[in-house]
N, C-alpha and C positions, 0 to 999 in steps of 0.2 A: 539625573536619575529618574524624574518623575516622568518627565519623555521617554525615556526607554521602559519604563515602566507599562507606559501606555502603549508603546510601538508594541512591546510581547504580548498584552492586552486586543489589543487588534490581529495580530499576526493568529492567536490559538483562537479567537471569537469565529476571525474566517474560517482555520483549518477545522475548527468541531463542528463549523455550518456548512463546509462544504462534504464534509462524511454524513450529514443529516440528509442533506438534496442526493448525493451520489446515491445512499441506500434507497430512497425514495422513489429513485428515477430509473434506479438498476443499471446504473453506472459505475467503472471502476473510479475512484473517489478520486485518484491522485490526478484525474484529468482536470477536477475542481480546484483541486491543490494547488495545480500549477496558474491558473486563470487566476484566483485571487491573488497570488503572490506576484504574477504579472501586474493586476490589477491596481497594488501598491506601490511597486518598484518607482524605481523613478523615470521609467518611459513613460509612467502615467499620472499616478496621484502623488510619488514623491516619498510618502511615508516613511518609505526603508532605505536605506541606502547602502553603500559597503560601508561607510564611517558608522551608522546605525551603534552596532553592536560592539564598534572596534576591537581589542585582540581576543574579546569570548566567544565572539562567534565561531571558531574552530573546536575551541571545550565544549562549547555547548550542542554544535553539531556530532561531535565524536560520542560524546556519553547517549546522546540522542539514538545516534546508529547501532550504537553497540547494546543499548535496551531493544531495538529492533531487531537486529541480528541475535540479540539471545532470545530470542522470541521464536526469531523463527531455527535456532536451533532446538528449540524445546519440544518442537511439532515434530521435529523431523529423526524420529525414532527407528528403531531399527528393522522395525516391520514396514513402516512406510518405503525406506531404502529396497527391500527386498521383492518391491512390487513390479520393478524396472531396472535391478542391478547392473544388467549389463550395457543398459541404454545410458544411464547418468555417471556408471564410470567412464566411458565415450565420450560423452559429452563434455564433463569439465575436465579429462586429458586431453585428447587429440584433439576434440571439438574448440576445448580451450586456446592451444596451440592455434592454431589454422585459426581461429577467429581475431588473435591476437596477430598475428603475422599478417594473415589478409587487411585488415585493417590499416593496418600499418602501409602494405604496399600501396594501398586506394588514395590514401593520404596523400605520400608522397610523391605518388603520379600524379593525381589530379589538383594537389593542391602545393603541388611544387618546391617542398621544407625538405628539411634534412631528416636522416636517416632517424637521427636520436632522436627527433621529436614524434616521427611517425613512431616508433614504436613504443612513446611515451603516448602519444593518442591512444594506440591502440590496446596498452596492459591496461587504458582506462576504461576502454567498453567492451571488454572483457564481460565487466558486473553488470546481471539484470539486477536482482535482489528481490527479498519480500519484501519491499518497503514498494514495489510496481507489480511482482508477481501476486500477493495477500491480496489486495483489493479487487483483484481481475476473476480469482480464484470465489470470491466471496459472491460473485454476481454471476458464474461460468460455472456449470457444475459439469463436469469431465468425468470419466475414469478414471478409478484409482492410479493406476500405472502412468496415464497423461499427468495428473495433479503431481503425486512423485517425481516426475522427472521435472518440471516447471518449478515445484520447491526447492528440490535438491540445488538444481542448478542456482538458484537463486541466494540462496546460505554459500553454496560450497566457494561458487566465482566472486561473490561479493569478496571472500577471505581473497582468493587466490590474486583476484584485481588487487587489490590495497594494499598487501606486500608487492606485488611485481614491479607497481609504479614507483614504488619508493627504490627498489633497485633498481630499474632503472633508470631514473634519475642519479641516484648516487655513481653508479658505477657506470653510465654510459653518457651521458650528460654533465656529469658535473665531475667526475671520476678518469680513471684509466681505459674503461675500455675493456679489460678482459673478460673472456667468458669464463676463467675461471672462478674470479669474483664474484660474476654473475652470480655463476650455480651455487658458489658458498656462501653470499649473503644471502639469497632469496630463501635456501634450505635452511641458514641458520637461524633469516625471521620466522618461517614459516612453525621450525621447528621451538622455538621461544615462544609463538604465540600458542601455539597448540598444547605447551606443556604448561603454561602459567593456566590456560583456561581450566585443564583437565586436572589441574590443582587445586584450584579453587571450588569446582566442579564437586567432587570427592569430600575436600573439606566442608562444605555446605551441606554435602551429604550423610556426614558424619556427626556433622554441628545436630541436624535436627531430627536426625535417625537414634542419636546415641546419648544427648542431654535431656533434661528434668524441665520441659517447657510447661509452665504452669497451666493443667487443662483450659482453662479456661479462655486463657489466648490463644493457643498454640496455633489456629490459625491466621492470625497477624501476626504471629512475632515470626511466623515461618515467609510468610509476603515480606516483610521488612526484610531478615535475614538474608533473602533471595534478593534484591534490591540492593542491599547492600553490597554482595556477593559480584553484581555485575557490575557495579561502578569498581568494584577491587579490583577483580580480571583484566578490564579497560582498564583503567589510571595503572596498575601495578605494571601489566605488559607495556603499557606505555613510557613508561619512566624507564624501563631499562631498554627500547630500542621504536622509534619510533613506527606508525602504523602497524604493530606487532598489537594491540588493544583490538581493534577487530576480530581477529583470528580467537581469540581469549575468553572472547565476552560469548563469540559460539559456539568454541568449543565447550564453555560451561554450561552453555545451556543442552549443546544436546550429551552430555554428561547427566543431564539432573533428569533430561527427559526419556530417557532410558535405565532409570531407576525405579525403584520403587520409593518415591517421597511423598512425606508424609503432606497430608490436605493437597493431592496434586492439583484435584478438581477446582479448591479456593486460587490455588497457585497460579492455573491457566487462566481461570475469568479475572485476575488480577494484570498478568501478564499482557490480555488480550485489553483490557479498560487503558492500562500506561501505554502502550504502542500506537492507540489511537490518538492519543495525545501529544507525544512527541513525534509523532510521523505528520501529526497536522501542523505544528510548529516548523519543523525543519524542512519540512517540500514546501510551506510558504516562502519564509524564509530565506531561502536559498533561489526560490523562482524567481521573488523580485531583485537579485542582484544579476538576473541575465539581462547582457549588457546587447542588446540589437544591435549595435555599431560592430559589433563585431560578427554578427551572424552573417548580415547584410552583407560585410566586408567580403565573404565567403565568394558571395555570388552563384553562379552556375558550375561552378567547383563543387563547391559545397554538396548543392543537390547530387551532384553525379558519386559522390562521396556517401550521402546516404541511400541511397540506390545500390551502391556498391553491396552495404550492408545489409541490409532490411530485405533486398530480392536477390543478393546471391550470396551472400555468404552465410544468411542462416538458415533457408533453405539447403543448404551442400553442406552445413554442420548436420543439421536437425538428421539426414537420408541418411549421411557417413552413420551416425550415431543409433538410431533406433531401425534397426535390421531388424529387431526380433520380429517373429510374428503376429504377437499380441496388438502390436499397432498398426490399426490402419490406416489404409491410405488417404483418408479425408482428418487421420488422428495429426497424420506426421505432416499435413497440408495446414491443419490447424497450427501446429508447435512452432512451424517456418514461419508463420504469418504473426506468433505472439514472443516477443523475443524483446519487453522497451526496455528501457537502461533507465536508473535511479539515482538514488539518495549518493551511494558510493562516486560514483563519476563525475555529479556536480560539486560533491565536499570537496575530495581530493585534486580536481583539478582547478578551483580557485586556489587552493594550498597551492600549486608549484606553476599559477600561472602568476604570482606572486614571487617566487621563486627564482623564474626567468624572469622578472623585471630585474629582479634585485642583480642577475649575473650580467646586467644591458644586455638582452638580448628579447625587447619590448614586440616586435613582430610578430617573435614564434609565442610570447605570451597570449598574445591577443589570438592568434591562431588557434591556439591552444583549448581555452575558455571555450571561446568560438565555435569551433567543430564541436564540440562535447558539448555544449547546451544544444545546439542545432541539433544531432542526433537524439540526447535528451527531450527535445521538445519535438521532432519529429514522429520518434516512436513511442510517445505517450500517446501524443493527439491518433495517429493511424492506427495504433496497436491496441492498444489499452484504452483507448477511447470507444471503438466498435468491437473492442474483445467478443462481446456477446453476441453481439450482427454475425460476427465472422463464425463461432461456436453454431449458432443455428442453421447459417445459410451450409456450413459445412455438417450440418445431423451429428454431432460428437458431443451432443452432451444428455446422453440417454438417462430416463430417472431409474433409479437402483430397483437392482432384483436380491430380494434377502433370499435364502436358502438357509433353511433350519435342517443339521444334520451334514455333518462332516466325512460319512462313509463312501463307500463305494457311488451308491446313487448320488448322494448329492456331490462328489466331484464331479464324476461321470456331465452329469447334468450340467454343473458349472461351468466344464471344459467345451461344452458343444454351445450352450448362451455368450459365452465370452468369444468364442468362433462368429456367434452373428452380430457380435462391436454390443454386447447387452453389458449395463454396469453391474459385476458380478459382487456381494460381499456372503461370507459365508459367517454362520454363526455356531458354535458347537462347545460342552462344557468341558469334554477331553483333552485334555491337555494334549495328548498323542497323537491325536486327531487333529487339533489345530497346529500341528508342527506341520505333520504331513501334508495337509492343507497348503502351510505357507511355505513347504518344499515345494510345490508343485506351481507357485508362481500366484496363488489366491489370494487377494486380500479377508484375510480370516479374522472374528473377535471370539476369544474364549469366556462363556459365559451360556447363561442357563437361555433357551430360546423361546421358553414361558414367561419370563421375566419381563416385564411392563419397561424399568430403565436398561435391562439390554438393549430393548428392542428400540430404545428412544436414543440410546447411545449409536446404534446403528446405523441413523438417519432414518426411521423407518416412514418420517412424515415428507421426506423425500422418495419415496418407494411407490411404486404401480404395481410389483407383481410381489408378492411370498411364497415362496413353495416351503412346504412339511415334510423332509424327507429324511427324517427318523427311523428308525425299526423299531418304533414305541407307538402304537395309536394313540393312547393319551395324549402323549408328549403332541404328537401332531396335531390332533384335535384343539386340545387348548391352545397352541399357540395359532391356530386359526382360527379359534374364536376372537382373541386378545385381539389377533389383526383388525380383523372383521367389527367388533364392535366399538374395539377402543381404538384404535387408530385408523378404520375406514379405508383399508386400502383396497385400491380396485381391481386385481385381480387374484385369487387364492386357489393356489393348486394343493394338492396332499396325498402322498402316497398314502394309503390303508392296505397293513401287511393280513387283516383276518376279510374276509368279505363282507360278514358278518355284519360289518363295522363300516359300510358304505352308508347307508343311509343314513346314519347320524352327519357325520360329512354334507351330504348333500341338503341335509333340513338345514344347515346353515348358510346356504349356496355359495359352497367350496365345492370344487372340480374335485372328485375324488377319482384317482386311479388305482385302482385293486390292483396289485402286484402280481397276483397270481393269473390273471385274466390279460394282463398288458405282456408278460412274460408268456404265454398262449399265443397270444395274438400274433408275439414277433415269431414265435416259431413254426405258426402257420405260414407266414410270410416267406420265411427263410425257405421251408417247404417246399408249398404253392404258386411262390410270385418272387423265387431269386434275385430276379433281375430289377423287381421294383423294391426288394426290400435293400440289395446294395446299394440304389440311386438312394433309397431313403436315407440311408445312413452317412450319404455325402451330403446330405442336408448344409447349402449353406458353403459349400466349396466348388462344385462343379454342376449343379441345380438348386433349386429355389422352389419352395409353397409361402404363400401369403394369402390372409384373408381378409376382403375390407368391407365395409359396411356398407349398402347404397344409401349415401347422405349427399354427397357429393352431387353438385349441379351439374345438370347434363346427361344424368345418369339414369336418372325416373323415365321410366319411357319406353328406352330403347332396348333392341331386342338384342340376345344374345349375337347374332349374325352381327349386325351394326357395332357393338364393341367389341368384335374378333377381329374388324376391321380397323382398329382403331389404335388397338393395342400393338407395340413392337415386335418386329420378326424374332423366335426363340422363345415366345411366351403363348398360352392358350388358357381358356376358361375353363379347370376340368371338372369344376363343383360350384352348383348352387345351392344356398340352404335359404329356405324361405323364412318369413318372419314365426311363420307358426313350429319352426325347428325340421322340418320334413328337407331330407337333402336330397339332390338326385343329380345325375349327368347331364347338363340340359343339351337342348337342340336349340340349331337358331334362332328356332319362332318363339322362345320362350321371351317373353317382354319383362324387364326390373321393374321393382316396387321399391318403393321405400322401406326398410326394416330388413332386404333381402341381404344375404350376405354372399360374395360372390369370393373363388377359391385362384388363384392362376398359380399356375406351375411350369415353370419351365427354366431358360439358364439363367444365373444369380444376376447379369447385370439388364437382361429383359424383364424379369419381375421387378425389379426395383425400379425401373423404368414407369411400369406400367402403375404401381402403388402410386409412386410420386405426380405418373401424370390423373390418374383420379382419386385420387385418397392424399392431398398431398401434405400435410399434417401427421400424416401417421410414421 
């Protein structure tokens, strides 16, 4: 007892110091998770072993997963869902399919087993989960819509992996064989686990919506309750059919997190303190029981096996899956390339690679374990290990533009930033406003936009840009001051609907645009200059303006002529603005200074060309 005592002692000492160095280093953590757990296993220092823990190590992992998975069902609410609908229904349907069947086929081909086992691999890498996706997401900051679909998929396939394997094992493995059993055990766990959670779910929400919690606790006894709540889901869904506790423990949580419950805020920094904990425990844990004699075994199978996966089967999900337009092409380049596998794939397949011993059939066990940790530890260390390398070298993780003001202009507005890949979140106290908002595909918060903890609830200390686009000058004003002096953000636009009313604006140095004057201007345009005010209006689709700073090495010096020569065919200098604000068309001879700011226009992928090759940070 005193040894295992000390082994859980070591095992959480590791997993809480390797989330200490992860966040330190701005790495996803479970790459440390898995190193220490290697670290102790018995390839190295011994420590842990499978006798370790003997028959608790599966309770201890399942209640483990399913505080995790109700975790991340808590997050994953139904405004989050509605950022990317059509993408992460795709994904864990058809995406799901084809990733389970391909899998399966790579298997089999390249590593030579039988049917039932390949498609026993494959319902098991199915599951990414937050327990690989949370930590990536914590050090990677995306798009709403990118985050959305990498969560979603991560809660929803963890459920759908964990019943599939147990069907089929049961019924193709160990069973008859038919698909009609198939489709009726897998729909009847599915549908078992989903209704014990969304019972539990409800009744928690009843328990602390509807009784007499003495104020003064009420938020502890609401964190307990909820703790409670998820070990019931689990154990309860479990006793009546196995791996049906997954599904239970998620669906209660996103049950409770699309409610209104009460201390949600005490609820989530609880939630978020216990997940770091047993997700430190169980990714060690379960690292040091990967058995290398069996990876190795694999060979050059193997590889060819995760190659199969990692460069063409989630790449051909990710493309099938996210058509929309919102994503682009360095988004759905990013989502292909971050796709590792978790907690779910490692639990479950020592379960039934135990399983196959027990039926003699010791080969495919060890094959089994084998390919699944090898993919396991291949797409942590590639994936999840350079998440962030991969996020920057691909420009997808732009910091947030808040947009105060949910009408005409600021959709308007929102629709044409989110066109140039900007992270778009809008803010507005309407209720009617923010429906319409999040009709229209916007990640939207309902709430006051002068408000200090809106704006902190926002991310606003992740933000470079605020815009004020109220039909309230007040309203605008203040909440440019708030930006500006309390949270420092670096750029601040604001509509001003009186003229009247620019110069206060501008004594703060906020860009103010007069509505009346800006609305002028384009119907001179429309006018005067047709033909440049429709290019203008494809801003970002079939042309491109960009303006960069001359800081850039190389730059000081040379004359207009010499960087026209320099820049890609389809782009040209149309504007210079010098340090003292004076702008003009230049001519060749004009020579850069430092502070000058220089304008190119021309088609969207020769500007972006010409920023990256001398602005290349921007």
């Amino acid at each position: 007892m005193s040894n295992l005592l000390g082994v859980v002692a070591v095992v959480l000492a590791l997993g809480v110091g390797s989330r200490v160095l992860a966040d330190r280093l701005r790495l996803p953590s479970v790459l440390f998770l898995i190193l220490a757990g290697v670290l102790i296993g018995p390839e190295f220092l011994g420590i842990v072993s499978r006798e370790t823990f003997g028959g608790g190590l599966t309770t201890m992992v399942g209640v483990s997963v399913a505080i995790i998975l109700f975790e991340g069902g808590y997050h994953l609410n139904l405004q989050k869902l509605r950022e990317a609908p059509g993408a992460l229904t795709r994904l864990v349907t058809i995406g799901a399919l084809i990733t389970w069947i391909g899998t399966a086929a790579a298997v089999i081909v390249f590593l030579d087993t039988t049917i039932e086992v390949g498609l026993l691999v494959g319902a098991l890498l199915i599951a990414t989960g937050p327990t690989v996706i949370g930590p990536i997401l914590n050090v990677v900051t995306v798009r709403d819509h990118v985050a959305a679909v990498l969560e979603g998929e991560g809660v929803i396939n963890d459920v759908t992996a964990a019943i599939l394997v147990v069907v089929v094992f049961n019924v193709l493995v160990d069973g008859d064989g038919g698909a009609l059993s198939f489709l009726a055990e897998f729909s009847l766990r599915l549908a078992l686990g989903l209704g014990v959670g969304a019972a539990i779910g409800a009744g928690i929400w009843l328990l602390l919506t509807r009784s007499d919690i003495a104020p003064g606790d009420a938020a502890l006894h609401s964190r307990l309750i909820v703790l409670a709540g998820i070990v019931l889901a689990y154990g309860g869904a479990e006793t009546i059919a196995s791996e049906t506790g997954i599904a239970a423990a998620a669906m209660a949580g996103f049950v409770l997190g699309n409610v209104d419950l009460p201390h949600h805020e005490e609820v989530i920094d609880f939630l978020d303190d216990l997940s770091v904990v047993v997700l430190s425990f169980v990714f060690v844990a379960l690292a040091a029981l990967i058995d290398f004699g069996d990876i190795i075994a694999l060979g050059v199978a193997g590889v060819a096996v995760v190659i199969a996966i990692t460069f063409v089967l989630r790449p051909a999900v990710i493309y099938l899956s996210t058509t929309d337009e919102r994503f682009t092409r360095n988004e759905r380049l990013f989502l292909s390339a971050v796709g590792p596998r978790g907690i779910i794939p490692a639990s479950v397949a020592t379960l039934f690679a135990v399983e196959l011993q027990t039926l003699g059939r010791p080969q495919e066990a060890q094959l089994l374990a084998g390919t699944v940790f090898l993919i396991i530890f291949a797409t942590v260390i590639l994936q999840a290990g350079i998440a962030r390398q991969i996020a920057d070298y691909l420009e997808v993780s732009p910091m947030r533009t808040i947009i105060i003001g949910a009408g005409r202009v600021g959709l308007s507005l929102a629709e044409r930033l989110e066109q140039d890949g900007e992270n778009v979140l809008i803010i507005d106290k309407d209720p009617e406003a923010v429906q319409k908002s999040r009709e229209r595909g916007f990640r939207t918060i309902e709430g006051d936009g002068t408000d200090a903890d809106v704006l902190d609830r926002a991310g606003i200390d992740r933000t470079k840009t605020l815009v004020a686009a109220t039909p309230d000058d007040d309203v605008n004003l203040l909440a440019s001051q708030l930006a500006k002096t309390t949270f420092d953000v670096e750029k601040i636009a604001s509509r001003v609907n009186q003229p009247s009313n620019v110069d206060a604006f501008e004594s703060l140095g906020v860009r103010a645009i007069d509505l009346s004057m800006a609305t002028a201007w384009s119907l001179e345009n429309v006018l005067e200059r047709p033909s440049l005010s429709s290019w203008m209006n494809e801003i970002g689709r079939t042309g491109d303006v960009q303006e960069i700073e001359v800081t850039a090495e190389g730059l000081v010096g040379k004359t207009i002529a010499e960087l026209n020569a320099e820049i890609p065919d389809g782009c040209i200098v149309g504007l210079l603005t010098h340090s003292d604000g004076k702008a003009e068309v230049p001519t060749g001879d004009h020579i850069l200074a430092e502070g000058d700011r220089i304008t190119f226009i021309g088609q969207v992928a020769a500007v972006d060309r010409a920023v990256k090759r001398f602005h290349p940070h921007d």
